[in-house]
N, C-alpha and C positions, 0 to 999 in steps of 0.2 A: 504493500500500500504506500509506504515513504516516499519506493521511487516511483511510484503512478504521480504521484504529489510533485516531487522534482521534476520530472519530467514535463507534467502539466505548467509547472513553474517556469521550468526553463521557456514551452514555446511560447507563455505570454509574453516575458522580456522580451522574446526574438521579436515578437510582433510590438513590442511597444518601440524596441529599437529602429527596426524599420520603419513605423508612422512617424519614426523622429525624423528618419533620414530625409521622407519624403516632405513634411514638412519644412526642414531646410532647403529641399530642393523649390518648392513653391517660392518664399521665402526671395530666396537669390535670384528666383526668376521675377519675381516682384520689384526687385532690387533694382535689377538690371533694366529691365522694363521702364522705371523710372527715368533711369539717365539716359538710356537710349532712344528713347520720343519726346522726353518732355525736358533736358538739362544738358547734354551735351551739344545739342545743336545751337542753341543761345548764349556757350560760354557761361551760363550760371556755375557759381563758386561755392557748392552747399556744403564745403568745408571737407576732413574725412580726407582718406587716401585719393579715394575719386574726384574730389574737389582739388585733390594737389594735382591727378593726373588728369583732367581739364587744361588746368596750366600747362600742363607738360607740351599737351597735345597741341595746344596753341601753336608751339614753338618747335615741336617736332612733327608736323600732319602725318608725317608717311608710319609716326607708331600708335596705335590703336588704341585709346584710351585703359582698354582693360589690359594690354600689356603692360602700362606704365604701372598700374595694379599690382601686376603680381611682381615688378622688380620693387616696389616698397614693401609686398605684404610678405612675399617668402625673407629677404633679412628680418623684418619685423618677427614671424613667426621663429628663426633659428635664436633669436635674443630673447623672445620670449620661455623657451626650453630654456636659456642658460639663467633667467632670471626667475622661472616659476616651477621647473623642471614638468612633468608629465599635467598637472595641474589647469595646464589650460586646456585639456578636453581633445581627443579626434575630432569632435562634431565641428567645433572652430577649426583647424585643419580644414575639416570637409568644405565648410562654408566660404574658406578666405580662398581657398584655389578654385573655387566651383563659381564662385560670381564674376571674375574676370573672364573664364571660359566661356560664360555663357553670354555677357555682356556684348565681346567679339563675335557673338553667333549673330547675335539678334544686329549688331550692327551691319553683318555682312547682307544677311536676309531683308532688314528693312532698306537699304543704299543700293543706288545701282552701283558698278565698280566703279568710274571716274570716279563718285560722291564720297566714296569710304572716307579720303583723307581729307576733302574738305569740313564733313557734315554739313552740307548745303539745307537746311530745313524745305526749301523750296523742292527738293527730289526726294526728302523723306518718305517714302509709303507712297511714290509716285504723286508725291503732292499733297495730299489730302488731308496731311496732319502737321500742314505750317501754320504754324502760329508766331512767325514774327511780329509779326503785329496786333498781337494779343498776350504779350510776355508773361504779364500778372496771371493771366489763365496758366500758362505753363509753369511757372513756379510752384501756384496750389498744386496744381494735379500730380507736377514731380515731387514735389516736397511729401505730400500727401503718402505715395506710394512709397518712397523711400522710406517713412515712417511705418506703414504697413510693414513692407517688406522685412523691414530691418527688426520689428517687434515681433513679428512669426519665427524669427531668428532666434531672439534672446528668449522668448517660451520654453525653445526646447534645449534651456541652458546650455548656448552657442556664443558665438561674437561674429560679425564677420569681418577680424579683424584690425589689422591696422590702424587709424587711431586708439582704439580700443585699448590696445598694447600697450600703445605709449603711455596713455594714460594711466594705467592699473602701474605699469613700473613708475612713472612720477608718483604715483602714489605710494609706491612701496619703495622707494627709494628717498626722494626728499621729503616726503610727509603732505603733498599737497592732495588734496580731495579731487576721488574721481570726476565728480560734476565740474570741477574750476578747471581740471587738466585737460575737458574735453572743450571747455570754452576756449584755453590758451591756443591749444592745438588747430582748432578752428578758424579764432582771430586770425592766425600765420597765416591759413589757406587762403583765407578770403580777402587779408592785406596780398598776400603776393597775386592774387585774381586780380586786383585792381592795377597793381603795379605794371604789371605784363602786358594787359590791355593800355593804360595810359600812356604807359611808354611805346608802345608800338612792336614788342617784341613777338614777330610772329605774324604781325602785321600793322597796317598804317596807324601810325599812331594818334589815341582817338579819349582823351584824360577826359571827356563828359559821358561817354559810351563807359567808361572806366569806374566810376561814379556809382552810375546807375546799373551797372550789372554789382557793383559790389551790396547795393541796396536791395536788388532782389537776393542776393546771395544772403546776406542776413536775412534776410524773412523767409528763407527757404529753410534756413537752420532752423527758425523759430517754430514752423511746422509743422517741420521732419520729428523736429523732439516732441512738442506738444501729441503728435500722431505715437508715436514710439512708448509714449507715459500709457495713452489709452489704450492700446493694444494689450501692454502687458499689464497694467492694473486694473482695465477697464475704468467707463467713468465714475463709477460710485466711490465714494472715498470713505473710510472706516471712520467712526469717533469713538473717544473716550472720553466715558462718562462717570465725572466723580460727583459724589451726593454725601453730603454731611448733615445727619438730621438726629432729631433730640426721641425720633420715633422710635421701636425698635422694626429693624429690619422683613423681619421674619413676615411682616405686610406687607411688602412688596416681590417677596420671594416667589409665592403664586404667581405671580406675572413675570417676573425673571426667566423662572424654568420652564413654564409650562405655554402661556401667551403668546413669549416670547420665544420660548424654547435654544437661551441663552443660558448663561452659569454668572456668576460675578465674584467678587473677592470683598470680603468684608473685614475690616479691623475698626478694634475698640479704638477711641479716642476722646477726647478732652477739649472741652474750650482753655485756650488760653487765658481770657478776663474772667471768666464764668468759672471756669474750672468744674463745669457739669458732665458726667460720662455722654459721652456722643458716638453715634455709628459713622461710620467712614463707611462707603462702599462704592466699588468703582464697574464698571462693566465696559467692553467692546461693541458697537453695533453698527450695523449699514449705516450709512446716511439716508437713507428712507425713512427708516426706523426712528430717529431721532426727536420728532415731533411728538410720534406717539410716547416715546419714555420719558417727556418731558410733559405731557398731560398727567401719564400717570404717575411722574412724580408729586406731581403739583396734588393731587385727589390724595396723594398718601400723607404727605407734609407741604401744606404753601408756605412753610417757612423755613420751607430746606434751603441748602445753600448748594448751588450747582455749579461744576464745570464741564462743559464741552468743549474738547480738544481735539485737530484731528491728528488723526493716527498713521505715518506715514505704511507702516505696515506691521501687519497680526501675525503672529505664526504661532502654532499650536493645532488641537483639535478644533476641526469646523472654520478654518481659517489654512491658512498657508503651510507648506512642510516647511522646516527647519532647513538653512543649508547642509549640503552632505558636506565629511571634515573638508575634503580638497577639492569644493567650490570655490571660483572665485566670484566674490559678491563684490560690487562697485560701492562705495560709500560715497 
């Protein structure tokens, strides 16, 4: 019977392994998809490896955006092994060599050959999906996807690399926070996007065009991220709810456990001027949910004293797993 159980065991991880793969695979094609109809053709700077190799390709046309890719992302990935050792995952692996490969596909298949090295938007898809003159449309819809894409990513505890990297080692190296080290890393791309274009390197040079692609490039990052939060947190946000009441608790428990079909954490405590014994009790719940535990706090005690807090993230039962030891979690 153990090994019918093993067994059984084994081929679920096989198939959870695989819905991961294919997941990343969606994923990078979402990825790619993004930069190749709606950001590569307009020189948008949305920051990120791909936002360096935009630049690149400015100045080099005859090499392919996703090749400039993979010559950042494979050193990024070998300093990654010397700096995290096995720790950052095959699925990142999979993900950082599988999105340039596929980026090149989809660029060969949407261009006719002259267009490859210029990206002409006007021969994109034999025309039908230029949008020069519609940029701001093409920033959301790229930003947009990128953020899709790049959030189906990070679900199935991936990265798809490069900035990513860098950041996590500034992080683990000089102490700076993942969220600032991906800002720093960003500002670079999207200062050197403007540079390139202003100065003319790669072509005429054009400091108002330089300008204004660096201004959709900031809003494309803004997007990309705001898209990337929803995807893996979704919109609802968590609170945390603290209640200090002279009640005892055990009348609002009924509705804790069962109403609400939540738990809570209760401690004794003390007024400071009063020095009356008082309940402390704090609880987790949707942001849905909020209104109602504040009616029903309010019926239990109106003279309780509340806080509502949000909760960047739960982990526990009924909430999120724990990381595993040799995840890497971004702070």
């Amino acid at each position: 019977m153990s090994n019918v159980r093993s067994e059984i065991k084994q081929s679920l991880l096989s198939r959870t392994w695989w819905l991961d793969m294919v997941k990343i695979f969606v994923g990078c094609s979402i990825l790619s998809m993004a930069f190749v109809l709606f950001i590569n053709p307009y020189n948008i700077v949305p920051g990120g490896v791909y936002g360096a190799s935009i630049v690149l390709h400015s100045i080099f046309p005859s090499i392919k955006v996703g090749t400039f890719g993979y010559m950042f992302d494979v050193p990024l990935l070998c300093l990654s092994f010397i700096a995290f050792g096995n720790s950052l995952g095959g699925r990142t692996i999979f993900a950082a060599l599988l999105t340039p490969a596929i980026m090149n596909l989809m660029t060969e298949w949407c261009y006719p050959p002259e267009a490859v090295e210029s990206l002409d938007p006007a021969m994109l898809l034999g025309g039908i999906l230029n949008l020069s003159d519609h940029l701001l449309l093409s920033v959301i819809f790229g930003a947009l996807l990128i953020g899709i894409g790049s959030g189906i990513i990070i679900r199935t505890k991936a990265t798809s690399g490069g900035t990513d990297i860098v950041a996590m080692m500034l992080q683990k190296y000089l102490g700076i926070k993942f969220s600032v080290s991906i800002i720093l890393c960003d500002a670079i791309v999207v200062t050197s996007g403007m540079l390139v274009i202003a100065l003319g390197l790669g072509e005429e040079a054009n400091p108002a065009r330089g300008v204004l692609l660096s201004l959709y490039s900031i809003l494309a990052v803004y997007i990309a991220g705001k898209t990337v939060g929803i995807v893996i947190n979704g919109t609802q946000q968590d609170k945390l709810i603290f209640v200090i009441s002279d009640r005892n608790v055990n009348e609002m428990r009924d509705f804790i456990l069962n109403k609400l079909d939540r738990t809570a954490t209760c401690v004794k405590a003390s007024g400071l001027y009063t020095r009356r014994e008082k309940e402390m009790f704090f609880l987790v719940v949707r942001e849905k949910e909020t209104n109602m535990v504040k009616q029903q706090i309010r019926d239990y005690d109106p003279r309780a004293f509340v806080i509502v807090m949000s909760a960047q993230a739960a982990y526990g039962e009924g909430w999120r797993a724990l990381p595993q030891k040799n995840e890497l979690v971004p702070e």
